[in-house]
C-alpha positions as CSV (number, residue, x, y, z in Angstrom):
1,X,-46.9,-79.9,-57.0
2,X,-43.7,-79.2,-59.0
3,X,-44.6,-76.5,-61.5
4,X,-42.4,-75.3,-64.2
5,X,-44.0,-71.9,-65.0
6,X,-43.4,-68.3,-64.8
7,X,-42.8,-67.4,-61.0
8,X,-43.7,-64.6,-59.3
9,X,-40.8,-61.7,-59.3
10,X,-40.7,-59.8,-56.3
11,X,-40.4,-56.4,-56.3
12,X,-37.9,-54.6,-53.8
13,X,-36.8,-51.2,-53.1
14,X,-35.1,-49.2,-55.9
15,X,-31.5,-47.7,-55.5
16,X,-31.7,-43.7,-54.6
17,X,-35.7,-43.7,-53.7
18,X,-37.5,-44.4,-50.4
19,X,-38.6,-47.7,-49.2
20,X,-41.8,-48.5,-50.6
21,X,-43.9,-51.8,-49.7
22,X,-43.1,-55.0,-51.7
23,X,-45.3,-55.7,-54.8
24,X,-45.3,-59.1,-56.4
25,X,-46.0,-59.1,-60.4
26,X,-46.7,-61.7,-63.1
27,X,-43.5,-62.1,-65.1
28,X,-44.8,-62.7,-69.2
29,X,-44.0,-65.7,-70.7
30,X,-44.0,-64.1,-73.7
31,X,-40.8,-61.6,-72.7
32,X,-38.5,-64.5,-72.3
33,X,-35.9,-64.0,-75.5
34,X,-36.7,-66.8,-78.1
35,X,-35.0,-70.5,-77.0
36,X,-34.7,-69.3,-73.2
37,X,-37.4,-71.5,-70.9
38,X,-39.7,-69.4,-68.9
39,X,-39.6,-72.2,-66.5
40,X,-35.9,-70.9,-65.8
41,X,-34.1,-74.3,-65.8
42,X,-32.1,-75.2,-69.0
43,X,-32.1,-78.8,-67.2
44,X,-36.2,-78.6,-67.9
45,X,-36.2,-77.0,-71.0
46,X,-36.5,-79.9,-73.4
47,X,-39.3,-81.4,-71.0
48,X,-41.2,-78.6,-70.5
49,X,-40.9,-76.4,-73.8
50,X,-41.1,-78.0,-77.1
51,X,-40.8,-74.7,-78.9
52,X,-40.9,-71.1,-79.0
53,X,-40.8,-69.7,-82.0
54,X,-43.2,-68.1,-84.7
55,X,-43.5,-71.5,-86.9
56,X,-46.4,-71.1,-89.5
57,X,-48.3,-74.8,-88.5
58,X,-48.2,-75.7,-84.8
59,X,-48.2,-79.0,-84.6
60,X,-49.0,-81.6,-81.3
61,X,-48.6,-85.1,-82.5
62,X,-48.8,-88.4,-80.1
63,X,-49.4,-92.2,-81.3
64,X,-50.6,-91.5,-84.6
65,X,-52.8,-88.3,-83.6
66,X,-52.3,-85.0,-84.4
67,X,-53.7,-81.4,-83.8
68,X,-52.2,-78.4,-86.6
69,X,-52.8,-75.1,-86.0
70,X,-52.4,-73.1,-89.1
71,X,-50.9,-69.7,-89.3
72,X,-50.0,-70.1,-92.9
73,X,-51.8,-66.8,-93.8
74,X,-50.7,-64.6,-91.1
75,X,-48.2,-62.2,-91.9
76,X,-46.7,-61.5,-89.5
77,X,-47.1,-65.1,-87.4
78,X,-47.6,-64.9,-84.2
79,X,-45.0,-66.5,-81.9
80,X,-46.2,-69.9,-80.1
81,X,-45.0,-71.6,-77.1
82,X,-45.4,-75.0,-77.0
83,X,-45.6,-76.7,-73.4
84,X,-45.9,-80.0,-72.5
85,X,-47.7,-80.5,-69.5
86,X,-47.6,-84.2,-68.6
87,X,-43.7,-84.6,-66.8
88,X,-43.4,-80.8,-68.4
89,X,-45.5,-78.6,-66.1
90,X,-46.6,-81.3,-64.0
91,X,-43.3,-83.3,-63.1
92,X,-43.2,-87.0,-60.9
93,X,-45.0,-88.3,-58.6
94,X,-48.3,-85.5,-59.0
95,X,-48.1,-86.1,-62.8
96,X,-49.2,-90.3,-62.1
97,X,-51.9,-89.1,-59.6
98,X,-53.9,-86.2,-61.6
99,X,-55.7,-85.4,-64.7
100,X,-53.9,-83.5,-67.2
101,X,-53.6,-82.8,-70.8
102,X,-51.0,-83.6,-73.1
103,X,-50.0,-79.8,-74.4
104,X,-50.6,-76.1,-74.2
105,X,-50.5,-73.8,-76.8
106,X,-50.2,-70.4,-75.9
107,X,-50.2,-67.9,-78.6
108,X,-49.0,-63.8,-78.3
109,X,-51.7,-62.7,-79.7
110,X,-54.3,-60.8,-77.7
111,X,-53.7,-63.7,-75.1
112,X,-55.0,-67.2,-76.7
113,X,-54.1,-70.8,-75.1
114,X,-55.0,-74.1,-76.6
115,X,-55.5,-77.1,-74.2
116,X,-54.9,-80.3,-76.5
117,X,-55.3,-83.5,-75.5
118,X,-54.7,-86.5,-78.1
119,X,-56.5,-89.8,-77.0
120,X,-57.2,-93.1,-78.1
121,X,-60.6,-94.2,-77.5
122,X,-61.4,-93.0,-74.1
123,X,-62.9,-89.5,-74.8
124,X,-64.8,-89.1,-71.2
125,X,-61.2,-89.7,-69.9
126,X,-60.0,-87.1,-72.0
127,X,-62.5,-84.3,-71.5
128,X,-61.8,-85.0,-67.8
129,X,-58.7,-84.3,-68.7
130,X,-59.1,-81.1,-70.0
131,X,-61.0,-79.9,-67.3
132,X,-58.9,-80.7,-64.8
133,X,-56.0,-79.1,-66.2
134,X,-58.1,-75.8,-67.1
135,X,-59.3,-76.0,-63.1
136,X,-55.9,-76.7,-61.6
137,X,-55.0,-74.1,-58.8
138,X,-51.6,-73.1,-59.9
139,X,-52.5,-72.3,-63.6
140,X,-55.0,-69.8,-62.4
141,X,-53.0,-67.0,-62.6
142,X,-52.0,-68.1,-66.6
143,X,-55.4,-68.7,-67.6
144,X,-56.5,-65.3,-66.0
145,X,-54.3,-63.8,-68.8
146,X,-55.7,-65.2,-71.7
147,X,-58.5,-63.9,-73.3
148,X,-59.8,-66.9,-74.9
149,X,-59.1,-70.7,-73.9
150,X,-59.9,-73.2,-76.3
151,X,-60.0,-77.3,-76.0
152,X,-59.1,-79.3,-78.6
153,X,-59.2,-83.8,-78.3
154,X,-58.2,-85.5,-80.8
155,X,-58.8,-89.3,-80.9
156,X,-59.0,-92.6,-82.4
157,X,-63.3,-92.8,-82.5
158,X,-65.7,-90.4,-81.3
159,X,-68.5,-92.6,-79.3
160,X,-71.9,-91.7,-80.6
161,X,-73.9,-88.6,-78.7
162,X,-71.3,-87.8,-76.7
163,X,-71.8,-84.3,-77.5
164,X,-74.8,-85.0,-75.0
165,X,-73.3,-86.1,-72.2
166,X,-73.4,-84.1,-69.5
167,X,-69.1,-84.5,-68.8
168,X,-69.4,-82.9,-72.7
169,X,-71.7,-80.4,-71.7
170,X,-70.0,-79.2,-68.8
171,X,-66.6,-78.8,-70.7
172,X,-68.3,-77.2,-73.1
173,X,-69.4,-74.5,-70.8
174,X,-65.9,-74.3,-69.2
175,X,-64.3,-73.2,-72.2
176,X,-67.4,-70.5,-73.3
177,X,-66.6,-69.0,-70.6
178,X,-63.1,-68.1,-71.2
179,X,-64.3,-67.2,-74.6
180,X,-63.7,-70.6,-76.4
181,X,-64.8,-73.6,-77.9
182,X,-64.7,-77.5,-77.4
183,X,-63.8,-79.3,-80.2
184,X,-63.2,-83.2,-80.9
185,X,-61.7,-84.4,-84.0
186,X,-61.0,-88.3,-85.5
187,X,-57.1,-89.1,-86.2
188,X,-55.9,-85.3,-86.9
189,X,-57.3,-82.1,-86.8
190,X,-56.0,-79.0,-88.6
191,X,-57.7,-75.3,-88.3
192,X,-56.7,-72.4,-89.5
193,X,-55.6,-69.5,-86.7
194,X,-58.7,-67.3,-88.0
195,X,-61.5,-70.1,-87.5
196,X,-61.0,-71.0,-83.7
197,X,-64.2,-68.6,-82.9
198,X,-65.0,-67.0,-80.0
199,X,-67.8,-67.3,-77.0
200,X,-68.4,-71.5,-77.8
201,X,-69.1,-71.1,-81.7
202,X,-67.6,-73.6,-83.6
């Protein structure tokens, strides 16, 4: 697939010192200077970031729905990078063939991402969604340096008992164990930075 993330930096031999073996290493998203895309490609930039920046309400917002993230009462803010996965991360043709949701949040804090996805009435399709894009293959290595991964679905109508379901339930469990929560929200959903809990609470 066409990914539009950090890269690998590899790691050659420094001027005035003996060879030594070649060492690859995780370039930080976070170290790229404010407006620069850590995909690399100006050409990609508007697809893939929507912002970086240290904005006091994070905001996702698609056919009426809308997730806020509230940093209001943070001083100082934390700075945010919006992505947006579907033709961002995940460009033509993979991005028609697989699950993905709409946006990721990823916050330099401690290391916090936020997987939203903003639906209309087809939650199962959503928390598919989620999943998939918290299993795939090439994000390992990002979700590996983040403490705490939260899921966030926002939709038109929550269909009763879902929480029961097992696709619910197995989500769920996911995100506990990347030290997050699962939450699903009617028309909008706004938290505050200091209430997305930890180890599933909600």
């Amino acid at each position: 697939m066409t990914r539009h993330m950090p890269l690998p930096v590899e790691r050659g031999k420094q001027k005035g010192k003996k060879k030594q073996n070649q060492s690859w290493e995780q370039e930080d998203a976070y170290q790229q200077p404010l407006g620069q895309s850590p995909c690399r490609s100006d050409a990609q930039q508007k697809k893939c970031i929507d912002f970086l920046d240290s904005r006091s309400q994070i905001k996702c917002e698609e056919n009426g729905k809308v997730y806020i993230l509230n940093q209001s009462k943070i001083n100082p803010r934390y700075e945010v990078i919006k992505f947006f996965v579907d033709q961002g991360i995940i460009t033509n043709p993979e991005a028609g063939r697989v699950y993905k949701c709409d946006n990721v949040l990823l916050i330099k804090d401690s290391g916090t991402a936020i997987l939203v996805e903003l639906k209309g009435k087809e939650i199962r399709h959503a928390l598919k969604q989620l999943s998939a894009t918290l299993d795939q293959k090439e994000l390992q290595t990002l979700w590996d340096c983040q403490k705490r991964i939260f899921g966030r679905v926002v939709c038109r109508s929550t269909p009763p008992r879902i929480q029961n379901t097992n696709e619910y339930m197995g989500i769920k469990e996911d995100f506990a164990r990347r030290n997050g929560n699962l939450k699903i929200a009617e028309e909008n959903m706004v938290e505050e930075y200091d209430a997305l809990g930890y180890m599933g609470k909600a």
